[in-house]
N, C-alpha and C positions, 0 to 999 in steps of 0.2 A: 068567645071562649067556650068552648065547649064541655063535656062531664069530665073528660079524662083529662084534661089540661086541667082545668080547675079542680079535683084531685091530688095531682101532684100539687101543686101552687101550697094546699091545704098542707099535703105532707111534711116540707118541706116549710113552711112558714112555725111549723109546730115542732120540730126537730131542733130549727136557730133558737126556739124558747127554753129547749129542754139542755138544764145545769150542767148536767152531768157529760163528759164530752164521749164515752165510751159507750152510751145506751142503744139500747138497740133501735128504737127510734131515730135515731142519727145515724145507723149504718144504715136503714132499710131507707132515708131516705138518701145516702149516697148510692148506694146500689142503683135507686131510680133514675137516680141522674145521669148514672152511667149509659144503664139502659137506651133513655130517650137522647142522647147524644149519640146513637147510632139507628134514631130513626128515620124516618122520612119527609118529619114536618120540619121545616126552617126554623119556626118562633118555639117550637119546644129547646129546639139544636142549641138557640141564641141563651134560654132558658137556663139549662144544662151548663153553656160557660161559662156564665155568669157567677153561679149559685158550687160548682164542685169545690171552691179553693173551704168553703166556709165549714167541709167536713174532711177535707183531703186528708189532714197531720191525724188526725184520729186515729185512723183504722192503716197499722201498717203493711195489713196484708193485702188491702185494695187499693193503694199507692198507683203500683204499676199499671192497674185496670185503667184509673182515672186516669193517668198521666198522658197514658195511650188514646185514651178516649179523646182528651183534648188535642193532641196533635193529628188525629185523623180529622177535628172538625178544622183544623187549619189548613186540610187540603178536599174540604166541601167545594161543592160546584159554586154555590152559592158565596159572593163575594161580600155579602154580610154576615153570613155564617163565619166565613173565612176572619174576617177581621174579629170577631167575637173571639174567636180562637188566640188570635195572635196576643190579646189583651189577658185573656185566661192563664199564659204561659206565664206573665210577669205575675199576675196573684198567686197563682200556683207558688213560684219562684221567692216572692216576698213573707208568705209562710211558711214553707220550709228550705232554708238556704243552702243544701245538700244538692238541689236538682241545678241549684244556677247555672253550674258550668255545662252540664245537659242540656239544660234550654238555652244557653247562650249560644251552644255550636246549633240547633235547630235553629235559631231566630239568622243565624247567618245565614245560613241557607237560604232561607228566606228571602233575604236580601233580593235575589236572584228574579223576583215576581215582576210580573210585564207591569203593574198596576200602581202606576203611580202613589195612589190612594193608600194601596196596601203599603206600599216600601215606607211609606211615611210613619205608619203607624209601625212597624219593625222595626224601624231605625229608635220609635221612642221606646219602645219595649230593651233594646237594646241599649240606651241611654240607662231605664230603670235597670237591669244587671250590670250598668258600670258602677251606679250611686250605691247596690249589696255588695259588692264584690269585685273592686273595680281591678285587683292582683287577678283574679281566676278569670273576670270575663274579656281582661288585656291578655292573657296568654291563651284564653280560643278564639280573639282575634288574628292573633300573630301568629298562629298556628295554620291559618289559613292564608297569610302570604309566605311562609317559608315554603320553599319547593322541595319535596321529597326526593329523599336520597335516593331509594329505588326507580325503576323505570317503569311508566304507566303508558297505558294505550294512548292514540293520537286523540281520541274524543273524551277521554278522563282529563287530557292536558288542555285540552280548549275551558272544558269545564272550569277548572282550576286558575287557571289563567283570568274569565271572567271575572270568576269568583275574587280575586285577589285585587281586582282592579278594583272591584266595586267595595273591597272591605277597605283598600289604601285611602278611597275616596269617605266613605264614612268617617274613619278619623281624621282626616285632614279638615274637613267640614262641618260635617256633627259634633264629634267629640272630643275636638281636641282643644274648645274651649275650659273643657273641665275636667279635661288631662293635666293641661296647666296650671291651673287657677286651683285644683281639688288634690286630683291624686298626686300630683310628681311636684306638690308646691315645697315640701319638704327632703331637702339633698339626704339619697342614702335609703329612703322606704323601700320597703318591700316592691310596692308597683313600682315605681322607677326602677329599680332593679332588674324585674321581670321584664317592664319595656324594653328597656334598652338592648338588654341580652338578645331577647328574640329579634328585634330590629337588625343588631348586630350581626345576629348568623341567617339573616331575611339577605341583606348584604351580602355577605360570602356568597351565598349560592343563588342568586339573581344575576340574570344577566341586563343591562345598562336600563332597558324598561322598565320604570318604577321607581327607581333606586333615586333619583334624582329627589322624587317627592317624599320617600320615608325621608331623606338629609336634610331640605330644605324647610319641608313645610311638617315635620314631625317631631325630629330628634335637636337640631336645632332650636325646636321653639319654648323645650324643654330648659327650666332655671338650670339645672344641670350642667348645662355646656355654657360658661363662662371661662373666659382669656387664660390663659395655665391650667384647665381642669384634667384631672385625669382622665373624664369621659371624653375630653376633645381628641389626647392623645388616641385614644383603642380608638378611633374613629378614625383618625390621618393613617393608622397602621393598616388597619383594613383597607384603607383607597390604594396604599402605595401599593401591599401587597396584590389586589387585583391590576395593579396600572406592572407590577413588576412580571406577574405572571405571564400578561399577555403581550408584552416586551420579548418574551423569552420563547414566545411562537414564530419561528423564523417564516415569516409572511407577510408580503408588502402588500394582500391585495384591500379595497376601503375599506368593508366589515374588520378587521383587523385592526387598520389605524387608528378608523374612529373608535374601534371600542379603547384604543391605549389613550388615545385625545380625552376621550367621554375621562377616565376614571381620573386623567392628572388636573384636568380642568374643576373636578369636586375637590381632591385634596389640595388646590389651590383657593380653593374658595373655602374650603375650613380654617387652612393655615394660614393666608394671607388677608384675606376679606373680612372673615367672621374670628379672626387669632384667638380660635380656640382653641390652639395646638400650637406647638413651637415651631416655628417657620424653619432651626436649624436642620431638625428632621427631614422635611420638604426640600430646604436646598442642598442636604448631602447626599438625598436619593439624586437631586436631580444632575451634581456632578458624577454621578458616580456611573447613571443610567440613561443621560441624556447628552453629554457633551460628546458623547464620541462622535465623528464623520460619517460611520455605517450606520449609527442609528437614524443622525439627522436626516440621512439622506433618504428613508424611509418614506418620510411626511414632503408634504407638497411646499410650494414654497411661503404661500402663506400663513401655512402651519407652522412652518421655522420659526418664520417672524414672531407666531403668537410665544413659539415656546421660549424664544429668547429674552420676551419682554417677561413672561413669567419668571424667567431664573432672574432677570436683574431686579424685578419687585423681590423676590423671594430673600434676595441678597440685601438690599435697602431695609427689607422687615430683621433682617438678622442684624443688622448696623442700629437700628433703633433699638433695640431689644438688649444689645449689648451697652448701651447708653442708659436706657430706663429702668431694665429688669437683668443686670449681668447674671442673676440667679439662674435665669432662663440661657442666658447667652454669654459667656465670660468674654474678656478682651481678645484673648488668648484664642479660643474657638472662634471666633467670627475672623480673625487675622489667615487661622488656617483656611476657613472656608472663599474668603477671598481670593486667595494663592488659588486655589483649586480653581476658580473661576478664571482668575488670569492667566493661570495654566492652557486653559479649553478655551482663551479668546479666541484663538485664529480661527479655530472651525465654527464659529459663533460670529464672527465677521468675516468668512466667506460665505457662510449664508446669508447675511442681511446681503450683503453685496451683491450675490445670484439671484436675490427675490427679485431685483431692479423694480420693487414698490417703495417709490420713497415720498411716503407716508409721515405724518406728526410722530407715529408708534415707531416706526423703523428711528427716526433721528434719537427719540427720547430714549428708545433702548441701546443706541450708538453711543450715545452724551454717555450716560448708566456703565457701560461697558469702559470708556476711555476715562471716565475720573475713578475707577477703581484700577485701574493701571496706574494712574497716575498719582494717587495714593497709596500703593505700593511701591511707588519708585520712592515718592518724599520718603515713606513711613520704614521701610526697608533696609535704603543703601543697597536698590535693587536695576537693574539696568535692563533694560526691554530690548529682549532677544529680537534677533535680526528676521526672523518669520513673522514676529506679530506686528514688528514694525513697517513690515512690506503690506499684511493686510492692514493696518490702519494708515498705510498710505496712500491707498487705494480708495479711499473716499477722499481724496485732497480736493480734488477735479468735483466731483458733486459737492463737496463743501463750498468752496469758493464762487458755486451757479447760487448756493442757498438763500432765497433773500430774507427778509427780516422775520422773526420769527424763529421756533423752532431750536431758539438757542446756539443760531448759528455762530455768531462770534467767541462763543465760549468752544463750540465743537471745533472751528475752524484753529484757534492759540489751543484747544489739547492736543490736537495733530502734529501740530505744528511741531511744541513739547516732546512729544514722545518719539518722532519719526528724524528730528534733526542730528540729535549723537547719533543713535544707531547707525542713520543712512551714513554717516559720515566715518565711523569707528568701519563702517563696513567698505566702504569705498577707499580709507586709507590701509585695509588690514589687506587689500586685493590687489594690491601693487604688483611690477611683476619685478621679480629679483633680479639677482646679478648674471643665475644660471636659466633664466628664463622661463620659471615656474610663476605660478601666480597663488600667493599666502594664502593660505586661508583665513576665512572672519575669526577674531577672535576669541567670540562663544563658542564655536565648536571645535569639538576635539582634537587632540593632534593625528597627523596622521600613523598611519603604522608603519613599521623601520622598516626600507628596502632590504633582502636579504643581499642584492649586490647590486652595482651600478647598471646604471640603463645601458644598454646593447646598441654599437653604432654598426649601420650595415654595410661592409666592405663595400668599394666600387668595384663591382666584377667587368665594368669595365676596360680594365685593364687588364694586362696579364698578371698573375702570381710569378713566373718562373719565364725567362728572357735570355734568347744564346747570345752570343757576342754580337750578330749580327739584326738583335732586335726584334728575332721571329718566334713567336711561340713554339716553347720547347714542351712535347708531352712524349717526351721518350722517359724522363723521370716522372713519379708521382709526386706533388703538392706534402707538404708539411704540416700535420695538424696537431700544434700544440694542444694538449689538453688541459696541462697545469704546469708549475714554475718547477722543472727540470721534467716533466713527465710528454713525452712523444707518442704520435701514433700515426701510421701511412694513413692513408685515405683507401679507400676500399676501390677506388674507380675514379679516372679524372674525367672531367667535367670536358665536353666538347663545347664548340659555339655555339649553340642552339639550346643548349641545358639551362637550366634557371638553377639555382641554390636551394636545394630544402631547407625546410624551415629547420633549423635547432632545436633540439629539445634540452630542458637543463635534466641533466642528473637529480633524482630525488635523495640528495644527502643532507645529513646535517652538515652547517657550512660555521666553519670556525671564524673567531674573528678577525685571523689572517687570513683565510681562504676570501671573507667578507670584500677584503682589501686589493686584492688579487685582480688584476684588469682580466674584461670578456674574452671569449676565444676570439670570436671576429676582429676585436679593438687590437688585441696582439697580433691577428694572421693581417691586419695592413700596417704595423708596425716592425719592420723591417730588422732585427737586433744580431746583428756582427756575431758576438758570441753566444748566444742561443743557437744560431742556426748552423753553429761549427763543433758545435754540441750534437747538436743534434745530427751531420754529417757524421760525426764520428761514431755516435751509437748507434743510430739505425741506417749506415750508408751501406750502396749493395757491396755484393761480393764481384761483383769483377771492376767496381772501383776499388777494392780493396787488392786487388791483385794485380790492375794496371799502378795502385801508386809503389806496390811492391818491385813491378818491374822498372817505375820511372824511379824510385828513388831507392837501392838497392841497401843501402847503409843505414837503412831504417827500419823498424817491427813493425807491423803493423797493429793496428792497440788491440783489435780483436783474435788474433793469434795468425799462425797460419794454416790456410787450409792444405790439404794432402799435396796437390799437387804445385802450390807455393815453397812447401818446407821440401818436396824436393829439388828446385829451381834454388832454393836457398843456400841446400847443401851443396850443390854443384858447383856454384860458387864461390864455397866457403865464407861464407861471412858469415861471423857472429854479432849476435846483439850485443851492441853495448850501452844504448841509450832508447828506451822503450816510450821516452816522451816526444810523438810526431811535432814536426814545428810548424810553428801556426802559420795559417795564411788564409787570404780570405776564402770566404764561399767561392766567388764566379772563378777565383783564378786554381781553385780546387779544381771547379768542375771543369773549365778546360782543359787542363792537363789531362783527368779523368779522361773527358772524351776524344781526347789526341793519344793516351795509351789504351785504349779501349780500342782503338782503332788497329793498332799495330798486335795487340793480345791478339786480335781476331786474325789478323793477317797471320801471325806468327802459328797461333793452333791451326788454322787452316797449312798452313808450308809445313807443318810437323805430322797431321793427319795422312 
């Protein structure tokens, strides 16, 4: 030791003796400490942090000097210096309890050191700021796994990133013996409170990395999360809410899925494994989020499988719960939450059925699936629609290979149960009737009322319109009824070689008689005497209407006469006396017709 080392030594030995904490003697020897804490000898350096905490609270205006002083000897070359320093921070800290949270985020950083040795002794320096302060130096922990809202550079995030991993690991390891046992042993403290909160929103804004070990090996291991606590609840709501969000990214590619798998897979294991949370919660997301087809069909097939075993544990934890704790689960809610599930059977047994892994898991969550059907039907007065009986028919064939084990005889009589009214109600509701329709099941709807009778297609076939002698007649136009008294010519008659346009119906409203009313086509091959002598008389031409003037002279004809009729009439003198034609059939109409038709022509031509 040399004059100036043993000097100080002296100073500074004589300073610890002097009463008075304010003397000058006691500043001059902090000053020197400072001093030689930024020398260049090692064993002064070691000297220096050793000896500054015993004048530090003193003097509050060289506070900052020493404070500084000490965290520059924590980044000495010298790896004994270094740890000198690291040790100074907690004396420092244990005198005046203002600096803790200051050193506590320095000692984290720390963390950071290549040096085995050194991390050892950080981590206990950082142990002594949990036993001062264990609220302030739990929240500059936690402060360094939350990820900041704003956006930092690619080499801040790496940093960060380390950094988080290594502080997750500290308390999972180090401290979390006397997280439990010390600070969070009493529900409702302050540090519990702080815990949790920051863990809470460490959650929200972490992505699936990490989040696994704050649940399992952190917040979990806290007295706090017991079976109905309120802390389990804010816990299932945060997993749903991450498992909901990332549901609602329309994106099948794996990053996607797994991150929705990762987050239902935690609230399954809060709710269902560790029931620290009400499982009703858990299963009403999962009907509400998970049963549908497009979701399912998302995940792969033996992720179906996993999720279907989950809702049916999920459903079994809300059947116990309504038995043991109705508080948590009344009768009444778990009956609904059933329904829901028997609702979203089918798409939940066409996927076990597609996965074709027929596994222990696949049967037990089949069994799970068909005794709450089948407890709905007992418990109900409920009948198993004709879809879900189709899919749980669909395992008959692998039921009946299943050998012992796996509860095959009980799966094999539920099938049986639930598949034999349906199959049967549906095979007698599908008969086919009298008119040769075939009924429909009787769970589904009725059908909607024909606005009019089904359309029978003339034979075009044959002819419409036939002379005496059997040949097709297209010297007249065709008849086209349109409604019961209403006529109309046809626009062009149909040669050999022409097909039938298709029909089109009028866009009317159609009355209940109209309803009633036979097709056009079903009347144009039904033949009717007086319709068609009807309809001769109103829409029949004008030179049958003046051959039957010339063939039958003692008669009006019912549409008047035309100029050169009423002068043929007068010429002859005759008056009308009876203005009702008499009836006779169509064909023997239109022969005469076409026998005075004949002679008209002759006659105009011998007059011209």
């Amino acid at each position: 030791m040399d004059d100036q080392e043993s000097e100080i030594h002296r100073l500074v030995e004589n300073a610890e003796k002097e009463q008075d904490g304010g003397s000058a003697l006691r500043r001059d020897a902090l000053t020197k400490l400072i001093e030689i804490a930024h020398s260049s000898d090692s064993e002064l350096k070691c000297y220096a942090a050793n000896h500054i905490r015993y004048f530090f609270n003193n003097f509050p205006d060289l506070e900052e000097d020493a404070i500084n002083a000490v965290y520059d000897l924590c980044e000495d070359q010298d790896s004994r210096v270094r740890i000198e320093g690291y040790r100074a921070i907690s004396s420092v800290s244990s005198v005046e309890h203002k600096w803790v949270k200051r050193n506590s985020d320095v000692l984290v950083q720390l963390l950071q050191s290549d040096e085995p040795e050194e991390v050892a002794v950080v981590k206990t320096a950082l142990c002594d700021h949990l036993d001062m302060d264990p609220g302030v130096t739990l929240g500059v922990l936690c402060d360094q796994i939350i990820p900041p809202e704003y956006t930092i550079d690619e080499e801040e995030q790496q940093i960060r990133d380390r950094l988080r991993s290594l502080v997750i690991a500290f308390l999972k390891v180090d401290a979390v013996e006397a997280i439990i046992r010390k600070y969070t042993k009493t529900p409702g403290t302050d540090t519990e409170n702080v815990l949790v909160s920051q863990l809470l929103t460490a959650i929200r804004r972490l992505e699936t990395r990490d989040v696994e070990v704050i649940i399992k090996d952190l917040l979990l291991m806290m007295p706090c999360y017991i079976p109905g606590s309120p802390r389990g609840m804010d816990l299932l709501h945060v997993l749903i809410d991450k498992a909901r969000s990332s549901l609602n990214v329309k994106s099948n590619d794996l990053g996607s899925i797994k991150t929705i798998d990762f987050y239902i897979s935690l609230a399954h294991f809060v709710a269902i494994q560790k029931r620290v949370a009400s499982p009703v919660v858990l299963l009403r997301f999962y009907c509400t989020y998970l049963m549908g087809k497009p979701v399912l069909q998302r995940f792969s097939p033996e992720e179906q499988l996993i999720l279907a075993g989950r809702l049916v544990e999920a459903l079994e934890a809300c059947e116990e719960e309504s038995r043991l704790r109705p508080q948590i689960c009344s009768h009444e809610q778990f009956s609904f939450l059933r329904r829901q599930v028997v609702d979203g059977a089918p798409n939940l047994l066409e996927a076990l059925h597609d996965t074709k892994l027929e596994s222990s898991a696949m049967w037990d969550t089949l069994r799970s699936l068909l005794l709450a059907c089948k407890h709905r039907k007992e418990r109900e007065d409920w009948v198993v629609p004709f879809n879900l009986a189709t899919s749980i028919s669909r395992f008959q064939a692998q039921a009946q290979q299943l050998g012992p084990g796996n509860n095959s005889d009980e799966i094999r009589v539920l099938i049986r149960s639930l598949t034999e009214t349906s199959m049967s109600q549906a095979s007698s509701s599908t008969t086919v009737d009298g008119d040769g329709l075939y009924e429909r099941p009787a769970h589904l709807p009725a059908r909607p009322q024909m606005g009019r009778p089904l359309l029978k297609r003339p034979d075009m076939s044959r002819p419409s319109h036939t002379s005496t002698s059997g040949t097709v007649s297209n010297s007249r136009p065709a008849i086209q009824i349109r409604d019961s008294g209403s006529l109309a010519l046809p626009k062009r008659s149909l040669s050999s070689g022409e097909t039938v346009p298709q029909i089109k119906r009028a866009k009317t409203e159609l009355t209940e008689e109209r309803q009633l009313t036979p097709s056009l086509l079903s009347r144009m091959t039904m033949p009717i005497p007086g319709d068609a002598e009807k309809a001769w008389r109103k829409r029949g031409g004008a030179g049958k209407k003046r051959a039957d003037d010339s063939s039958e002279p003692d008669k009006h004809p019912m549409s008047g006469y035309s100029i050169k009729g009423a002068a043929a009439h007068a010429e002859r003198g005759e008056e009308s006396r009876d203005p009702t034609p008499r009836t006779s059939s169509l064909l023997d109409r239109l022969n005469k017709s076409e026998g005075v038709d004949g002679g008209n022509r002759k006659r105009h031509r011998g007059k011209a």
